[in-house]
N, C-alpha and C positions, 0 to 999 in steps of 0.2 A: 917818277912815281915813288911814292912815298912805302918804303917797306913794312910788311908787319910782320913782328919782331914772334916768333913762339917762343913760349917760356917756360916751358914745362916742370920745372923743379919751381919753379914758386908758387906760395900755396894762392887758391881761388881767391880766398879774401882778402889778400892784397892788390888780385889784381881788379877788382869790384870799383874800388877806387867812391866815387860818390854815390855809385849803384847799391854798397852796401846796405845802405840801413833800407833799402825799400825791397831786397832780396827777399825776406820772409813771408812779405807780404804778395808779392810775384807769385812763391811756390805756391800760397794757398789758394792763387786765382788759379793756377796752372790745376793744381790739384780737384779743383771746384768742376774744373773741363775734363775731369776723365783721363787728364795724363797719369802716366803710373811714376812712380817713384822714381826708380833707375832711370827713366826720361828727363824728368824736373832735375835730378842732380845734373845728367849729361847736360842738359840746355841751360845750366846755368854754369857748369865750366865754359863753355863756348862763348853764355855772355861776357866772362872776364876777358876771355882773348879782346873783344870788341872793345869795354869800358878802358881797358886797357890803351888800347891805338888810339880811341877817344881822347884820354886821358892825357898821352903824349901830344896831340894835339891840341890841348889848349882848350877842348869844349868843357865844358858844364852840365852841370845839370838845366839848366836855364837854358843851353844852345844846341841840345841835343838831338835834339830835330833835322838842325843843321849841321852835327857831326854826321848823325844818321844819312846823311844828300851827300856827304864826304866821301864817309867809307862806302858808301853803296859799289863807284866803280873801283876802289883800290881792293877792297875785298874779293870780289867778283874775276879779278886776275891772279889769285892766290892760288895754292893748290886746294882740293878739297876741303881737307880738312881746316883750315881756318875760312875757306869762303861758307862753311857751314854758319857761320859765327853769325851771319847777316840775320837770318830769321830769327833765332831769340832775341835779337837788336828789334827784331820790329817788332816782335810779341811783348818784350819790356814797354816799348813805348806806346803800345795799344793801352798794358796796365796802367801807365801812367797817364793817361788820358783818361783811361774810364776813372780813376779813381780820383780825378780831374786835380791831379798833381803839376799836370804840363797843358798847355795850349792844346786845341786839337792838330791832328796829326793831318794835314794836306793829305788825301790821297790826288794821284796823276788823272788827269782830266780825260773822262770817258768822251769815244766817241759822240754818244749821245748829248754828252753836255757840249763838247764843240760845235758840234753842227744839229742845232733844236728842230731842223727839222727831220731828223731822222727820229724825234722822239716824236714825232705828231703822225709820221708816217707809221710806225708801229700801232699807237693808238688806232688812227683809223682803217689799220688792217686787224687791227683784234676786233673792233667794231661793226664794222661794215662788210668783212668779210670773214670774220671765223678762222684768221690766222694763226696757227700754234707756236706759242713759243718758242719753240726750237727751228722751225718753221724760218721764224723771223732772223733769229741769230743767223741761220746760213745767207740768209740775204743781208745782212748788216753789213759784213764783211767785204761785200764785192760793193755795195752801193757807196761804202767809202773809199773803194780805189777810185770811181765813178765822179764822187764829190773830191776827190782829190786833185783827179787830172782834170775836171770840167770847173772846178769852182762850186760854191752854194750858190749862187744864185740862174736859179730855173730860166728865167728870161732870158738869158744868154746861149742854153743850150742848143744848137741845131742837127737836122738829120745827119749831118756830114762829121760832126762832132762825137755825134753817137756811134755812132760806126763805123769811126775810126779808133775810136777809143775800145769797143768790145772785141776788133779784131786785134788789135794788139794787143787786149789785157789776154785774151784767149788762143793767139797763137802758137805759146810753148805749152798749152796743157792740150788734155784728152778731148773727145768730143764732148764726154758728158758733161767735163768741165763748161768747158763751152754752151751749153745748153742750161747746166744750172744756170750762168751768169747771164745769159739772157732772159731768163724767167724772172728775174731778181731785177733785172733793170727796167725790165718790163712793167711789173708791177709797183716799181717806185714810180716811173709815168705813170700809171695807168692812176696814182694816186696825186700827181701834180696837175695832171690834167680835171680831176675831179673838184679840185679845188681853184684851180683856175690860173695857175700859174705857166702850164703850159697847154696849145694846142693838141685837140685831143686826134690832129694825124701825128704828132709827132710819134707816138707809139709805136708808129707800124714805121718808123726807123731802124727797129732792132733787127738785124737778121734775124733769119732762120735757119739754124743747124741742122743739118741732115739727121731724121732721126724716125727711123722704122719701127712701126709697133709692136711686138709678139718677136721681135727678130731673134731674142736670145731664150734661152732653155734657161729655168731659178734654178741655181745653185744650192745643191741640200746633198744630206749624209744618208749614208745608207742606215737603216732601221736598225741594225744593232751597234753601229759609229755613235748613234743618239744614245742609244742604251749603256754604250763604256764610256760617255760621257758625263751622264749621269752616275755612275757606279764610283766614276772619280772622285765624286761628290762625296764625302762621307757622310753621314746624318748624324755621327756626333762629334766628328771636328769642323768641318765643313755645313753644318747644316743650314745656314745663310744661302751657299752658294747651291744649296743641291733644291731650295725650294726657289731661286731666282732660275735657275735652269729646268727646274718642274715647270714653271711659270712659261716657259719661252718656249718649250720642245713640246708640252703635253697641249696649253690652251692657245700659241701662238702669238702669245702677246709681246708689242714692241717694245723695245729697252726702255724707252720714258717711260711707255704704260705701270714698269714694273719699279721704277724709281719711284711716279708719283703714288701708286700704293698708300690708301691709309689703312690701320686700324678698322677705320666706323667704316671701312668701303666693304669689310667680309662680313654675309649675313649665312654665320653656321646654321640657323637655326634650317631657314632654305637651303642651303648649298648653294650660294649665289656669291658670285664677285662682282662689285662696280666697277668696271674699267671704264677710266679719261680716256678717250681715242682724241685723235685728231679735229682740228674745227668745233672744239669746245665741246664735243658730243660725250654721252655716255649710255656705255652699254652693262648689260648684266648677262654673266657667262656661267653657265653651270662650272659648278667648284668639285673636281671630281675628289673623289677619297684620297689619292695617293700625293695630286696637290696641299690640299687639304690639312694631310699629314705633314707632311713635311713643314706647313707655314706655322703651323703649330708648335712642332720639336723645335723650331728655331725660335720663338715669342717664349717658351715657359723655361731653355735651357741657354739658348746663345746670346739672345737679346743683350742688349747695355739696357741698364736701369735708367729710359730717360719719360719723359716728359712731351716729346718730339711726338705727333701721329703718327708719321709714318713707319711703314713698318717694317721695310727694310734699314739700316743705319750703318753707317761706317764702322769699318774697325778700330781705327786710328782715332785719337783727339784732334783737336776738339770732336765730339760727338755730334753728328748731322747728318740729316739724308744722305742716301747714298744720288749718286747723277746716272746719265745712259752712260758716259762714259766708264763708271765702274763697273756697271753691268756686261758691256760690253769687253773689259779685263778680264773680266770672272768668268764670262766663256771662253775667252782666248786661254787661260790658262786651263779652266778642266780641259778643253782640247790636247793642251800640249802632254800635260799627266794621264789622259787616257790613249797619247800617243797617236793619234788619231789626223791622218794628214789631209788639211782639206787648202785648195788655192783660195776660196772666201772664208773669210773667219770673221768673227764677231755673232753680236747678238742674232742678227737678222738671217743669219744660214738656219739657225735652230726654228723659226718662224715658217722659213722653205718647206725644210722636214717635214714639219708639222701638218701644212696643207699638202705635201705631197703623199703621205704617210694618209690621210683624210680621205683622199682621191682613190687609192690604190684600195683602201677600206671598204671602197661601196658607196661614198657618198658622194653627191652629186655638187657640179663647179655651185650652184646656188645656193649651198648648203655651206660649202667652203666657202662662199664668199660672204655668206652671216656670219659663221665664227672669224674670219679676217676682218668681220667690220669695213669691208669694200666699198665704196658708191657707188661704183660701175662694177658690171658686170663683164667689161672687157678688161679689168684688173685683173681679176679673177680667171679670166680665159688663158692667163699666159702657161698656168699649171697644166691645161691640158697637156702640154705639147711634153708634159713628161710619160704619156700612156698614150699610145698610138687610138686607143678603144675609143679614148675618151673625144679626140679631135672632129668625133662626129658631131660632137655635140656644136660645136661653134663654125662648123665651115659651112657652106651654103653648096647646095645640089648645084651641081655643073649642069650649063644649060647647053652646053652642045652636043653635037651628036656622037655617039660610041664610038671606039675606032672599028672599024672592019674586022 
């Protein structure tokens, strides 16, 4: 393995090497994305490290691409501090590309481009059934263990294939585990057979996971847990994270809900929010005051000056939506800073709360399960079982006789 040498007493610009003369022009795209200064210097010490190893090897400007496929694994065994060097390498060569200095840049071939049918399978699940984006991404993931171990081509697959493949892919995890991946291959048949590739018994090949309905009790925080949660939040350093956690603990809304957020979605003038739910739907939720507030302190004081609808945004550059994953960060940590110990964490405990907190208010599982945006009304029933009161509401009169 070829070493890479640190060189810390020599200045940057010797070790830039042919990168020099396009450095300047790098900072002002860097700078153009919102990065701050003391970033674009560090990120371009780092790229010398790179131009540098480059350099000693023999690339070019012209073969840089193909330096870049070099150093990728000798870098990558380095210690930190020089394997950081990789990303400004690839940020350099995105500039050079847009600024169409260099060839375009290969990105590594997506699942979906390798096997086209997983791109047609998405299409006619957004189509035909109202599949959510996120939705599909958890099933991407298992359907190519599924095209990996079985092969693409559908006509080959039989019962005995199927189900030997999902007890094995599912034997070292959870049940749930278990029971996502058979929803997920289920419905990739359920999409082969539509189109005629395979028989429509094959389907009912997929086992069925043992899986009881109302079994478990929703995990959620006690009413003032949600409240030193929020508190964590500051509204002038924090006030991003204290109107995303307004968002989740006060109207219930899910981590995407609150990523895809635009701008043109809040109507101040009603006090109404549009929420994207699931299955392409949208809903409008009253915008109480103190949500309300918060979205606002954060749009006139914390915002990045962009361009972007949406109306939450990252902190970091480049500037862009935020994801559920961030969202999901941003309560994991006010949790930990309001010290607050809970065995479920992330976005979706603050969602529990919320309908649990709903419940315990006076209002009734129908009413909870309008603001949760539920289709069924047996979604919705699982809250009872946090109020004994309430469990009258879903259970059915015993038809046998009293005891004695």
């Amino acid at each position: 393995m070829t070493e890479v040498v640190w060189r810390k007493r020599q200045p940057v610009a010797e070790r830039l090497h042919f990168a020099r003369v396009y450095v300047p022009g790098f900072q002002t795209w860097l700078l153009e994305q919102s990065y701050s200064p003391n970033t674009i210097e560090e990120l371009v010490r780092l790229l010398a490290i790179w131009t540098q190893w480059v350099h000693e090897q023999g690339y070019t400007l012209a073969t840089i691409v193909d330096g870049y496929r070099a150093s990728k694994p000798i870098f990558l065994a380095q210690p930190k501090k020089i394997r950081r060097a990789l990303s400004p390498a690839r940020s350099f060569i995105e500039y050079l590309q847009v600024r169409g200095i260099i060839r375009e840049f290969p990105s590594p071939q997506t699942p979906v481009e390798k096997w086209p049918v997983l791109k047609d399978f998405r299409t006619w699940a957004q189509t035909h059934r109202g599949t959510a984006n996120s939705t599909l991404d958890n099933y991407q993931w298992k359907i190519v263990q599924l095209v990996t171990a079985l092969g693409d081509n559908p006509s080959a697959y039989t019962a005995k294939t199927i189900r030997d493949f999902l007890l094995e892919a599912t034997a070292p995890h959870s049940r749930a585990y278990a029971i996502s991946t058979a929803v997920a291959v289920r419905a990739f048949l359920r999409y082969l057979t539509a189109i005629g590739q395979v028989s429509p018994e094959l389907r009912y090949a997929v086992p069925t996971f043992a899986n009881w309905k109302l079994e478990t009790v929703p995990r959620h925080l006690k009413e003032r847990d949600v409240d030193r949660v929020i508190a964590a939040c500051s509204p002038d350093e924090r006030s991003r994270d204290r109107a995303i956690v307004l968002l989740l603990a006060r109207l219930a809304l899910r981590a995407g809900e609150v990523a895809r957020l635009q701008i043109c979605d809040i109507d101040w003038r009603n006090s109404r929010l549009l929420v994207s739910s699931k299955n392409r739907r949208t809903d409008r939720l009253p915008l109480t005051q103190e949500v309300g507030d918060a979205i606002l302190h954060y749009l006139e004081h914390e915002r990045p000056r962009s361009t972007d609808p949406h109306i939450f945004l990252k902190y970091t550059a480049p500037l862009g939506p935020i994801t559920r994953i961030t969202v999901k960060c941003v309560v994991d940590s006010a949790l930990d800073r309001a010290g607050v110990k809970s065995q479920v964490r992330g976005a979706h405990i603050l969602r529990h709360s919320a309908a649990t907190k709903m419940l315990k208010d006076g209002m009734t599982l129908a009413g909870v399960g309008a603001v949760l945006r539920h289709k069924s009304p047996t979604t919705t029933a699982i809250y009872a079982k946090t109020d004994f009161n309430l469990l009258g509401e879903v259970t059915r009169p015993w038809i046998g006789r009293l005891p004695c």
